[in-house]
Structure formats: C-alpha cells, structure tokens
C-alpha positions as CSV (number, residue, x, y, z in Angstrom):
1,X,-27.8,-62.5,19.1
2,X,-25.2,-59.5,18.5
3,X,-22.9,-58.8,15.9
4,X,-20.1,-56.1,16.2
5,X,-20.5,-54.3,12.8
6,X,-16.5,-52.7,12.3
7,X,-17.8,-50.1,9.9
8,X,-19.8,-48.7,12.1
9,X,-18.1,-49.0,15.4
10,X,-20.7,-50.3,17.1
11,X,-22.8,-53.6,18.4
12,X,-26.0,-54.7,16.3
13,X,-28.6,-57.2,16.2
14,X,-28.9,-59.9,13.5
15,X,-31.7,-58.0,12.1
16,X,-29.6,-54.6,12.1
17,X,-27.1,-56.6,10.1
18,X,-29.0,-57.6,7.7
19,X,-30.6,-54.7,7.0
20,X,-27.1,-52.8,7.1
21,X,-25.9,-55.7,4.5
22,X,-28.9,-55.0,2.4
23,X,-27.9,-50.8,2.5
24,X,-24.2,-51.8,1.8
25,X,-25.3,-53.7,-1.4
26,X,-27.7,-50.7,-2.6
27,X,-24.8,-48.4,-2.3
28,X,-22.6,-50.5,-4.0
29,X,-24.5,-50.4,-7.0
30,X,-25.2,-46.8,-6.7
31,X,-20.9,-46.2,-6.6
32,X,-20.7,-48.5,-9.9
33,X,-23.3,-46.2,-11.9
34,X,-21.3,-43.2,-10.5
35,X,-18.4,-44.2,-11.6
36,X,-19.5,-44.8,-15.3
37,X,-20.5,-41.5,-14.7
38,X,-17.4,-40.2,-14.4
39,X,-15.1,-42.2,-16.8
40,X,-18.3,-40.8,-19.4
41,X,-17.6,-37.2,-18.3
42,X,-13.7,-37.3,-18.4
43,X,-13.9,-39.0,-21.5
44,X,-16.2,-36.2,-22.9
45,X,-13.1,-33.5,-21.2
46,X,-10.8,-35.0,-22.9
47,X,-12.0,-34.9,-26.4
48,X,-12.7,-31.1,-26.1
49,X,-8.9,-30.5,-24.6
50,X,-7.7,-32.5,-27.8
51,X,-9.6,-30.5,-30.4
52,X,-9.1,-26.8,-28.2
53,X,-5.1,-28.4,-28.1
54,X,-4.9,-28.9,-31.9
55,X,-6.7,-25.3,-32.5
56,X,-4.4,-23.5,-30.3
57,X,-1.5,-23.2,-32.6
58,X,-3.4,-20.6,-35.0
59,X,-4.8,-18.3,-32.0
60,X,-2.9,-15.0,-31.8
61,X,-0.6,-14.6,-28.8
62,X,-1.7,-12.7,-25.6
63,X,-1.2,-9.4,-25.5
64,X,0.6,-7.6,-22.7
65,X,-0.9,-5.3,-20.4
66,X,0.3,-2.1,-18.8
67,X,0.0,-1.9,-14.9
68,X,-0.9,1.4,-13.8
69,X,0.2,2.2,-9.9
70,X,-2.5,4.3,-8.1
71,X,0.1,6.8,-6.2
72,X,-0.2,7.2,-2.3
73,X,-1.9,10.4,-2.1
74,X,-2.4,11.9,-5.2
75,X,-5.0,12.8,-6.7
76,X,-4.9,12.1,-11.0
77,X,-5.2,15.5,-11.9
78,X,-2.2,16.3,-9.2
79,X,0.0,13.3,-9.6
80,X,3.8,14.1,-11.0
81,X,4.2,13.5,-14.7
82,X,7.0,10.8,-14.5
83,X,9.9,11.4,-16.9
84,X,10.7,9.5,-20.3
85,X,12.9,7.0,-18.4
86,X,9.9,6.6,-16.5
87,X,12.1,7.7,-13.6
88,X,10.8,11.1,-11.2
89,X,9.4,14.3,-13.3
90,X,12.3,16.1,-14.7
91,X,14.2,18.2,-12.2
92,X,13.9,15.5,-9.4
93,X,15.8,12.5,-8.5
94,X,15.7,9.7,-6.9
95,X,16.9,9.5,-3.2
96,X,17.7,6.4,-1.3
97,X,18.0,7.2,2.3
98,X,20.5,5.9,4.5
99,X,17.5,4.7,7.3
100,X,16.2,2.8,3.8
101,X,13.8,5.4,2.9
102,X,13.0,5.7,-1.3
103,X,12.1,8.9,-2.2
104,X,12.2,11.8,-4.7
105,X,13.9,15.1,-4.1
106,X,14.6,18.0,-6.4
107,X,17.9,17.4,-8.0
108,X,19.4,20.9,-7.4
109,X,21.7,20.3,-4.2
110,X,19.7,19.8,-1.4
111,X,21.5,18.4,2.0
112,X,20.3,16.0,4.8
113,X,20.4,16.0,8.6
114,X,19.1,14.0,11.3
115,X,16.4,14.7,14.7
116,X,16.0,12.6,17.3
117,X,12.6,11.3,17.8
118,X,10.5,9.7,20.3
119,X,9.6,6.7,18.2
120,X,11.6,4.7,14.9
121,X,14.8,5.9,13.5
122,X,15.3,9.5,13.9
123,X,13.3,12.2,12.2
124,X,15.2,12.6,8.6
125,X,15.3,16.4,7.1
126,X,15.9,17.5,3.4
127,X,16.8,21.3,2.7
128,X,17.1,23.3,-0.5
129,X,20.4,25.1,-0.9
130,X,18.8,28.2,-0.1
131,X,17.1,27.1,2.9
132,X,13.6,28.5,1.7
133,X,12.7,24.8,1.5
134,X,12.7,21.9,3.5
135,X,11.1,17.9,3.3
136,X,11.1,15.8,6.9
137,X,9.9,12.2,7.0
138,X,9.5,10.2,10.0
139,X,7.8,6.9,11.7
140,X,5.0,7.7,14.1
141,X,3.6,5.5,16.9
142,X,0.0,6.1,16.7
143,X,-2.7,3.2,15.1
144,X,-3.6,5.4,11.8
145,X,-2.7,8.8,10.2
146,X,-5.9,10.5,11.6
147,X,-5.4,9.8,15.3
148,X,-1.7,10.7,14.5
149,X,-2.1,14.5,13.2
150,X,-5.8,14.9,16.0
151,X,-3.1,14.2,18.6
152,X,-0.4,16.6,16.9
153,X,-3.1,19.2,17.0
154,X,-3.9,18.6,20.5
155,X,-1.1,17.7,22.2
156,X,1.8,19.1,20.5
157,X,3.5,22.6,21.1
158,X,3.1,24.5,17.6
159,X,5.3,26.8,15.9
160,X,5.4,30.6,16.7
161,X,2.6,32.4,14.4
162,X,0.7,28.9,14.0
163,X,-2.3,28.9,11.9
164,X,-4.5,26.1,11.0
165,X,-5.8,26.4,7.5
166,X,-7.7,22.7,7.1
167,X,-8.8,20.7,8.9
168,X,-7.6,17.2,9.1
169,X,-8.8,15.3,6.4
170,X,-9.3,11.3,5.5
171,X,-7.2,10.4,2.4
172,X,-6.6,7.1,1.1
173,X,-3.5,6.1,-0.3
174,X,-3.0,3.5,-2.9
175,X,-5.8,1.5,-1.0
176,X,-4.3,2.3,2.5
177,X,-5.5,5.0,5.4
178,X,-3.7,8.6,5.2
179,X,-4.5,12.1,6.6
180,X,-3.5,15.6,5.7
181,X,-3.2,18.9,7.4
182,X,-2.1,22.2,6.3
183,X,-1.1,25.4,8.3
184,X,0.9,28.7,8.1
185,X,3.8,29.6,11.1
186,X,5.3,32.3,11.1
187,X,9.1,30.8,12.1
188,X,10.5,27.3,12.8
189,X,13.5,26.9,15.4
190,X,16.9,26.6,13.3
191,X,14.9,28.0,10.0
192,X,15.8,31.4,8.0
193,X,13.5,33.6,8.7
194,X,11.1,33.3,5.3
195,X,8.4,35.4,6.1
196,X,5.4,33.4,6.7
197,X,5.8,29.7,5.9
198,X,3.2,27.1,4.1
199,X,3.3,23.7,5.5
200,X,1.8,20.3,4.3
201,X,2.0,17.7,7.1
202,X,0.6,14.3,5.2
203,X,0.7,11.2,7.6
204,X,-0.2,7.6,5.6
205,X,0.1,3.6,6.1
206,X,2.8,2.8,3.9
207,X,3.1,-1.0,2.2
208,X,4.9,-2.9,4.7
209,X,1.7,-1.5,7.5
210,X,3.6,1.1,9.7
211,X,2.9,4.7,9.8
212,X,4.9,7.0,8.7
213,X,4.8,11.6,7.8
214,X,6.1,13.2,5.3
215,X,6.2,16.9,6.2
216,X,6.5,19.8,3.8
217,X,8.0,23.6,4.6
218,X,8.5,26.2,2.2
219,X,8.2,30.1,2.2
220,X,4.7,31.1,1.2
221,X,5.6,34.5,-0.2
222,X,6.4,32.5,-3.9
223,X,2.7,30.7,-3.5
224,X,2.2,26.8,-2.6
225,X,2.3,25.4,-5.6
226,X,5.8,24.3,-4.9
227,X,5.1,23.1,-1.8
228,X,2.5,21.0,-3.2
229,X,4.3,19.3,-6.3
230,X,7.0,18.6,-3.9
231,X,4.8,16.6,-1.5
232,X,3.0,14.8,-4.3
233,X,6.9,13.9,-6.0
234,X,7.7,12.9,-2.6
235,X,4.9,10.6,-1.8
236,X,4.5,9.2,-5.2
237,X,8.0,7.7,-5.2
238,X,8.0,7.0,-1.6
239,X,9.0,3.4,-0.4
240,X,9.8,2.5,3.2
241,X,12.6,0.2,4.5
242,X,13.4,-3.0,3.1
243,X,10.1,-3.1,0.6
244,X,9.8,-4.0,-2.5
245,X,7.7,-0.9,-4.2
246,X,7.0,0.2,-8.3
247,X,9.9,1.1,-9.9
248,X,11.7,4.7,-9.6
C-alpha cells in the first residue's frame, strides 16, 4: 500500500512512511536541543550588552577624524597648498563655469570664451589679461585618457613649431585613469605670438565616469613652473557637472 507523503511531494510505501515518521521524530528532538541552545546563547548576549551598557557612560567620546582628499593628478610634493579658509592657494579663485564646470583660476582678471567641439558642450577657454596664458577644458569621446591623447598624437593636426617633449604617460587620479602629455609649438591660431609656448595637455576620468582634458598654454620664455602650478590648481579643484566633489 501507498501513502502520499505532503512534505515531500511525493508517493511512498508503508515502510517509507514509517521510516520517514521515525526521521521526523529524530529531528524534532534535535530542533528542541537547538533551540535551548540558542535561548542559552542570547541569554549569555544579553548580559554582556547590559554590563558593556552600564560601562558606557564613563568611556571618553570618539574622536573626530580629518579626511584627507587624494587630488586628481598631483603628486604630494606638487599639490597646491590650500589657503587658511581652506579655499584655493592664495592668488586663485574659485570658478564655477556656466557648462557646470568647478574649477580654480588665478584671480587676477582672466576672461572666458567658447569653441565648438565635436563631442559634449563646447571646448571652454580661460586667458590671462595679458594673453601669455591660457586654461581650455573639454569632454572627450574616447574610452580612457591614454587612447584619448595616442589618438591626438596620431590623428590630430598639430600646431606650427610642434614638439613632443614626453611621451604619454599613465597617471592615476584620485583612484581613477588619467594621462599626460607635454610639448612646445611655436604659435597657436588666435594666440599673441609668445615666442615658443609650453603646453600641458592632461586628460582624466573624472567622478561622475566621463572623460574629460584640461589643457594648459603659457609662454615658455618665464620657465614652466607657472604652467605647472596652474594645471595642478586646476585639477585639484576640478569638479564636473552636477557632482557633488570636496569642498572649494
């Protein structure tokens, strides 16, 4: 004779059951001793939580902690001293772009126009007063900031008087991809002529995952270093559109 057994779905023999009545019994008692187990063990929890609870009172309050931001692209030794405010280092400002962009620029009058551009909002430039400087940032299509500048060097018509002085190099920014090359061109179309110029072109994945360039041109005849600290102010306080980034 059969028996259909509802726990397990299916049709047994009377010996099946019984043997399946004898397993059900063993496990019951095996779930009773478990249990006891447990109330023993919460029992033994909750004593400890009362007597850590009572102590708690007299231990001294946590302290705080300051969070320290690595900077996209800067090194330590090169990043830009923030000011007392804790704003940008003192002579720079900070800049919110109309496309949404958050950077720092130099605070002494400097005047923005617009490019268009093949990809994203249109190529955004910054120029000193006296023209010997300038700061460009743009989106760029390509999947990370090394295939980005390889195809610039490939691809892309260069300035007169072009001359490559790295090559392009892996950085990583805050966690995140970036690349950097520098050259030397001897003019740009619509720049004062300036003699020789030095130029920083620094490509990175910025928080919210896109790819974006910041681009440095100054004269080289006063050295790079301005050239340089002007990148690093840049990137450090950079922040794309509609992101939430460390404070200015």
């Amino acid at each position: 004779m059969r028996i259909f057994d509802a726990d397990r779905q299916e049709w047994v023999s009377h010996e099946q059951e019984r043997r399946i009545a004898e397993l059900h019994d063993r496990d019951a008692v095996r779930q009773g001793k478990a249990m006891r187990g447990v109330v023993t063990v919460l029992a033994v929890c909750g004593l400890a939580f009362g007597g850590w609870a009572l102590g708690w009172k007299d231990e001294p309050e946590p302290r705080g902690y300051l969070t320290v931001f690595e900077q996209p692209g800067v090194s330590p030794e090169d990043a830009p001293s923030p000011s007392a405010s804790g704003g940008p280092p003192v002579g720079y400002e900070t800049v919110q772009d109309e496309f949404g962009y958050r950077l720092a620029l130099p605070s002494d009058g400097w005047s923005r126009t617009t490019g268009g551009s093949q990809y994203g909002p249109d190529v955004v430039n910054y120029r000193s007063a006296d023209g010997t400087r300038r700061l460009q940032i743009y989106k760029v299509e390509e999947e990370t900031p090394y295939a980005s500048l390889e195809l610039w060097l490939s691809d892309v018509t260069k300035p007169g008087g072009f001359r490559q002085l790295s090559e392009v190099t892996r950085t990583v920014d805050a966690g995140r991809p970036g690349a950097r090359l520098t050259y030397e061109a001897g003019h740009f179309k619509g720049e004062p002529d300036n003699g020789t110029w030095y130029a920083i072109d620094h490509r990175f994945e910025s928080v919210d995952g896109e790819i974006y360039a910041l681009a440095v041109y100054g004269a080289d005849a006063d050295g790079r270093e301005d050239e340089e600290e002007l990148m690093a102010t840049a990137l450090a306080w950079f922040c794309p559109p509609d992101e939430i980034c460390t404070p200015s």
